[in-house]
N, CA, C and O of each residue as an XYZ file, in Angstrom:
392
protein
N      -1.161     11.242     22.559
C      -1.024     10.900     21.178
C      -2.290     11.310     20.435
O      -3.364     11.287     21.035
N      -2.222     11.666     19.224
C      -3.326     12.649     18.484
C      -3.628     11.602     17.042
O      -2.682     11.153     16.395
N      -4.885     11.352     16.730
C      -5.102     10.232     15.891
C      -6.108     11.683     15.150
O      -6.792     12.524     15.735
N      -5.818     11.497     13.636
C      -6.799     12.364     12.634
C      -7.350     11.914     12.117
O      -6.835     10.797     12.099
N      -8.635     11.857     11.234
C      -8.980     11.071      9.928
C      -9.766     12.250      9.526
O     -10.623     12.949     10.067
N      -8.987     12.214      8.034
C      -9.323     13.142      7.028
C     -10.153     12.557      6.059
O     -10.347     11.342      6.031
N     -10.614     13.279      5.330
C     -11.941     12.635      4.440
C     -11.543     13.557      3.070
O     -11.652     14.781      3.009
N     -11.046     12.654      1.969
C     -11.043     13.588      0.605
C     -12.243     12.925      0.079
O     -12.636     11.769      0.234
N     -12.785     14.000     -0.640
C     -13.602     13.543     -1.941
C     -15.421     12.502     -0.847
O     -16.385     11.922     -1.348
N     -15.093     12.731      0.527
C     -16.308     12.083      0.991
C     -16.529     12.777      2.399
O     -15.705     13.547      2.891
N     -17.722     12.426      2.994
C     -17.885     12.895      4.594
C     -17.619     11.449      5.339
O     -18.198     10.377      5.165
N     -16.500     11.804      6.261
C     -16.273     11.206      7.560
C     -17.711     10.998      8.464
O     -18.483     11.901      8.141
N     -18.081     10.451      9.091
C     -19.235     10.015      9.697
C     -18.591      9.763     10.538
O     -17.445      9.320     10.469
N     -19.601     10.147     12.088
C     -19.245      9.853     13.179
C     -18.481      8.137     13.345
O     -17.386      7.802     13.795
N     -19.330      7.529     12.910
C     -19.303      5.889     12.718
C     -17.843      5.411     12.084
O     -17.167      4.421     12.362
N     -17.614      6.450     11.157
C     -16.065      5.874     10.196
C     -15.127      6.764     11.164
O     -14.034      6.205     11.082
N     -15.013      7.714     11.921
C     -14.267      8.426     12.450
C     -14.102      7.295     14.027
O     -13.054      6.996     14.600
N     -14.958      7.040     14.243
C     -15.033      5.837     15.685
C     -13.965      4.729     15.190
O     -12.895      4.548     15.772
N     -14.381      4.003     14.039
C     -14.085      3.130     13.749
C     -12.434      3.129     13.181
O     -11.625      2.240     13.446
N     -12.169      4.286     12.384
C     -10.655      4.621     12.118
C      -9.613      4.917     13.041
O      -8.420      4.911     12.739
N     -10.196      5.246     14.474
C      -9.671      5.901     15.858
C      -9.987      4.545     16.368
O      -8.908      3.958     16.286
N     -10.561      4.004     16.683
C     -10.150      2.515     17.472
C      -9.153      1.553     16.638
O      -8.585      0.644     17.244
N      -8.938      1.735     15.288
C      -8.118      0.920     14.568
C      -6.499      1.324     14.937
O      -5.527      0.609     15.183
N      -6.675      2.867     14.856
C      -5.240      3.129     14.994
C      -4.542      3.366     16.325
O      -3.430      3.885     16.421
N      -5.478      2.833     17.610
C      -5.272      3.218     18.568
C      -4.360      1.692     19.463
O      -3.610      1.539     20.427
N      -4.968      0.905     18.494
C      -3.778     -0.328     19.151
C      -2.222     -0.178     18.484
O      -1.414     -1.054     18.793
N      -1.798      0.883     17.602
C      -0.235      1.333     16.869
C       0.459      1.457     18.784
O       0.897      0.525     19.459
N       0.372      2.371     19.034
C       1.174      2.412     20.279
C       1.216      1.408     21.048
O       2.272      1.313     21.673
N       0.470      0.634     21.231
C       0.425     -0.761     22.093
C       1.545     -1.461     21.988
O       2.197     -1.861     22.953
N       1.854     -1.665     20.673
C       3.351     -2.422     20.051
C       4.012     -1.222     20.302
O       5.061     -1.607     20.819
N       4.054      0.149     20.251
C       5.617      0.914     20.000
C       5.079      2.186     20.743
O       4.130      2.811     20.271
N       5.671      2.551     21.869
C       5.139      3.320     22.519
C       5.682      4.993     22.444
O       5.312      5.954     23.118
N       6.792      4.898     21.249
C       7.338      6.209     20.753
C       6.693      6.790     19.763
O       7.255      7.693     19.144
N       5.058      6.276     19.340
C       4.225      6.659     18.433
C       3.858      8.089     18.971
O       3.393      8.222     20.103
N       4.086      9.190     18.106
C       3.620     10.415     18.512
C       2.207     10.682     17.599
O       1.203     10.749     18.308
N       2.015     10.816     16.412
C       0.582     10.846     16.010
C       0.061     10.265     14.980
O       0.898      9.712     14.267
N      -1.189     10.172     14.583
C      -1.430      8.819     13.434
C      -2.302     10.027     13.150
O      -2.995     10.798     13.813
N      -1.796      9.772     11.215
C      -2.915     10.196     10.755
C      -3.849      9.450      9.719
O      -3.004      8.999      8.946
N      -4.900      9.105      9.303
C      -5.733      8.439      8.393
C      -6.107      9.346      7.576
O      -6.612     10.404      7.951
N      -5.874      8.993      6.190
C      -6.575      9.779      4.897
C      -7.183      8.645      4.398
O      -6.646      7.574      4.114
N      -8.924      9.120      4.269
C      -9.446      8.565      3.093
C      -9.864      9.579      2.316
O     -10.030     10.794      2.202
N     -10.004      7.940      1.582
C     -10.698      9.247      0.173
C     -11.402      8.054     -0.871
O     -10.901      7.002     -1.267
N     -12.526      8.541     -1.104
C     -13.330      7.401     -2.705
C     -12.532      8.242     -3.710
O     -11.907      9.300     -3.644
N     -12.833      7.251     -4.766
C     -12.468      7.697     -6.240
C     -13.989      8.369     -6.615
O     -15.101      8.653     -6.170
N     -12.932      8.388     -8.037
C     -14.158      9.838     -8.178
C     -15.279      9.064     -8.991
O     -16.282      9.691     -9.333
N     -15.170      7.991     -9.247
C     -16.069      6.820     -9.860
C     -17.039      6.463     -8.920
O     -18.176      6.313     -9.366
N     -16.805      6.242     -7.369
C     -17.349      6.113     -6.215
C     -17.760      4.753     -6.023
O     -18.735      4.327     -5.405
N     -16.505      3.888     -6.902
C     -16.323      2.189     -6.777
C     -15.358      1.662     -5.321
O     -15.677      0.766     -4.539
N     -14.308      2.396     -5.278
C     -13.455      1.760     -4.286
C     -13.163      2.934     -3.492
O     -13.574      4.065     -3.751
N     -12.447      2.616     -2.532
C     -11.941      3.633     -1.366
C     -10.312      3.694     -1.608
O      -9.854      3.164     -2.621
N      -9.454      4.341     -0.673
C      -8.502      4.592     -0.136
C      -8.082      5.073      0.646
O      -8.390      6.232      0.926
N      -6.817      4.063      1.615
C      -6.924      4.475      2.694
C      -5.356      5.015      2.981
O      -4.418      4.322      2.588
N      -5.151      6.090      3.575
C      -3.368      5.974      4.068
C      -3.458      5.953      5.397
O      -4.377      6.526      5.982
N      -2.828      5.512      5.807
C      -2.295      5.425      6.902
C      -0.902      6.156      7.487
O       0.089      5.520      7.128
N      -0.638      7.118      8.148
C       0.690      7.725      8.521
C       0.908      7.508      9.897
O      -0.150      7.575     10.524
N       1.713      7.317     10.463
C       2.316      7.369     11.433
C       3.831      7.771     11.873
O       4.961      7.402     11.555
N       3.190      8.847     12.890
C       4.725      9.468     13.028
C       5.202      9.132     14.450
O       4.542      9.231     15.484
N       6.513      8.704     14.306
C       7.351      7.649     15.516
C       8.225      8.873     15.406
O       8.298      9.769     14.566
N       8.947      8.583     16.679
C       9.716     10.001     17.441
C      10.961      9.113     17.014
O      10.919      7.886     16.922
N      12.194      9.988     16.739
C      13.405      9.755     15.860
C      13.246      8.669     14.733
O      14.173      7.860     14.772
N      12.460      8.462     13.884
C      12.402      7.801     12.596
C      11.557      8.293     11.495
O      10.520      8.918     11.718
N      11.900      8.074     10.537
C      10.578      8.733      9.505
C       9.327      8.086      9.841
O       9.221      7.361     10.830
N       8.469      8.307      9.119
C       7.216      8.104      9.306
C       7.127      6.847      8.640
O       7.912      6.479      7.767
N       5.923      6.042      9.172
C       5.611      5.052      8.289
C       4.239      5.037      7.946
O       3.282      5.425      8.615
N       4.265      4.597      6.946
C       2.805      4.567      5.715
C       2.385      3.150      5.288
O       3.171      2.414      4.692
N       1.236      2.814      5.579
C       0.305      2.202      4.934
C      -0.973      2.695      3.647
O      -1.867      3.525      3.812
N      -0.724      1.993      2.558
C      -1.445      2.343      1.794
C      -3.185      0.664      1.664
O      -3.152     -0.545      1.890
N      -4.099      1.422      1.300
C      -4.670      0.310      0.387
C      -6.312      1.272     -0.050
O      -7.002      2.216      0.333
N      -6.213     -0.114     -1.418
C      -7.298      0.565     -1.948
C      -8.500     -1.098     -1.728
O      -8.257     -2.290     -1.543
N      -9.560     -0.419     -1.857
C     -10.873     -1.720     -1.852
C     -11.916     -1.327     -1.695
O     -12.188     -0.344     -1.006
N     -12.892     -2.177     -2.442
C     -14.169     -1.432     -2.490
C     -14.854     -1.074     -0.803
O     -15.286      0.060     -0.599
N     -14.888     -1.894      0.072
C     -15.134     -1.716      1.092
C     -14.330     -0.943      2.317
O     -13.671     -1.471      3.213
N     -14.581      0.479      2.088
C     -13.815      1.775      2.815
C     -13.290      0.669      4.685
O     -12.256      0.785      5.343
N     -14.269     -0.074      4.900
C     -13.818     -0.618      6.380
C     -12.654     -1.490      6.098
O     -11.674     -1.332      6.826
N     -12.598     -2.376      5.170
C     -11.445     -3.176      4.761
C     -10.076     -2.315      4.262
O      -8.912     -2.666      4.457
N     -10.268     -1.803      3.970
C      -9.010     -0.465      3.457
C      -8.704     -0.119      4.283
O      -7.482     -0.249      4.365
N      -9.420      0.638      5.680
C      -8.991      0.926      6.914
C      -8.171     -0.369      7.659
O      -7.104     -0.176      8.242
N      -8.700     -1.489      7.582
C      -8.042     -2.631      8.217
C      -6.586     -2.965      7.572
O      -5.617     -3.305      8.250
N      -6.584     -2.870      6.659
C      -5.479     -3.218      5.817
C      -4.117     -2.291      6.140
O      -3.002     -2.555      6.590
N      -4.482     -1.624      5.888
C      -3.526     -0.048      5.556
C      -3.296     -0.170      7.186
O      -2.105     -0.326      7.456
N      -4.006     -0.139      8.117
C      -3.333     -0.074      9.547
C      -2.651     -0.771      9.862
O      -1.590     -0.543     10.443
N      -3.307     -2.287      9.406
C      -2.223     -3.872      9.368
C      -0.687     -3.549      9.192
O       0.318     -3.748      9.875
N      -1.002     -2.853      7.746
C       0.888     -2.627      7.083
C       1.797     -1.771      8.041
O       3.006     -1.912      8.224
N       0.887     -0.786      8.653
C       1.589     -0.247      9.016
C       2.089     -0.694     10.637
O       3.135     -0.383     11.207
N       1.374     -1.218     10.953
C       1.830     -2.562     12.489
C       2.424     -3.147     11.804
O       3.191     -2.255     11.442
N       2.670     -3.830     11.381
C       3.833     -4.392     10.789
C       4.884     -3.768     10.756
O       5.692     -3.922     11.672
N       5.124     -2.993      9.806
C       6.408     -2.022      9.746
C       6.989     -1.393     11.559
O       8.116     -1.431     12.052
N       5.806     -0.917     12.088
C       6.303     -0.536     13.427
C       7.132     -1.733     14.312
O       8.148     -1.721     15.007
N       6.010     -2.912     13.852
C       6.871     -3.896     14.966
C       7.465     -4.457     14.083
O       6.898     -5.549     14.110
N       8.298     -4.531     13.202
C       9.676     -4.761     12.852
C      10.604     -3.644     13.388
O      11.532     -3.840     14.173
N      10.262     -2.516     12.898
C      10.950     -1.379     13.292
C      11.420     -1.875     15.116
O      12.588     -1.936     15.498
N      10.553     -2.086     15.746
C      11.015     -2.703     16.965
C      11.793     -3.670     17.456
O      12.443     -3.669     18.501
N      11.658     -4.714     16.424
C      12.435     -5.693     16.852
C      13.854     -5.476     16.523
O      14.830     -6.105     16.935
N      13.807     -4.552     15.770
C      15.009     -4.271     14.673
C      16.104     -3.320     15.862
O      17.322     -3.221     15.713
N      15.363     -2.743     16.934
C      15.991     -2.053     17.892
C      16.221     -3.038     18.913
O      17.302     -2.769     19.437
N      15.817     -3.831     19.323
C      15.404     -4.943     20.560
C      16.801     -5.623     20.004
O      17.627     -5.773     20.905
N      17.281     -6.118     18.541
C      18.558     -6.933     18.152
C      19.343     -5.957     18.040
O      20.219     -6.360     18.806
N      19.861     -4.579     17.528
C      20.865     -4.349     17.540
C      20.841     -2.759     17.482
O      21.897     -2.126     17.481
């Protein structure tokens, strides 16, 4: 499984690239048909808050996305991965009932 983090509008740092790749690396833990995650950040162009997406691509379903914005680029990463565990493990349970 192949985890990216892209950087608009800023530099990725070893440190935010560690830290975005251990976040998205517990997605398969819950759903093990996760084929690749990708992370986009990006600051505004004000260079007040961040944004984070989150993609994840699951084998026979569309993709699912987490979005968030916050001043603190690490909290945006937390968030946006959150949503998107979520969505996966519903998506799971949703197969597990019927």
């Amino acid at each position: 499984m192949q985890i990216n983090v892209i950087g608009k509008h800023m530099e990725v740092t070893e440190a935010i690239r560690a830290y975005a790749q251990k976040k998205a690396s517990k997605l398969p833990m819950h759903f093990d048909r996760v084929q690749s995650i990708t992370l986009r950040l990006e600051q505004d162009p004000q260079k007040t808050s961040f944004h984070a997406e989150v993609v994840c691509d699951v084998e026979k379903h569309e993709d699912f996305i987490g979005h968030c914005h916050h001043a603190d680029l690490y909290h945006a990463i937390d968030e946006a991965v959150a949503k998107v565990d979520r969505q996966v493990v519903a998506f799971k349970e949703k197969l597990k009932g019927g």
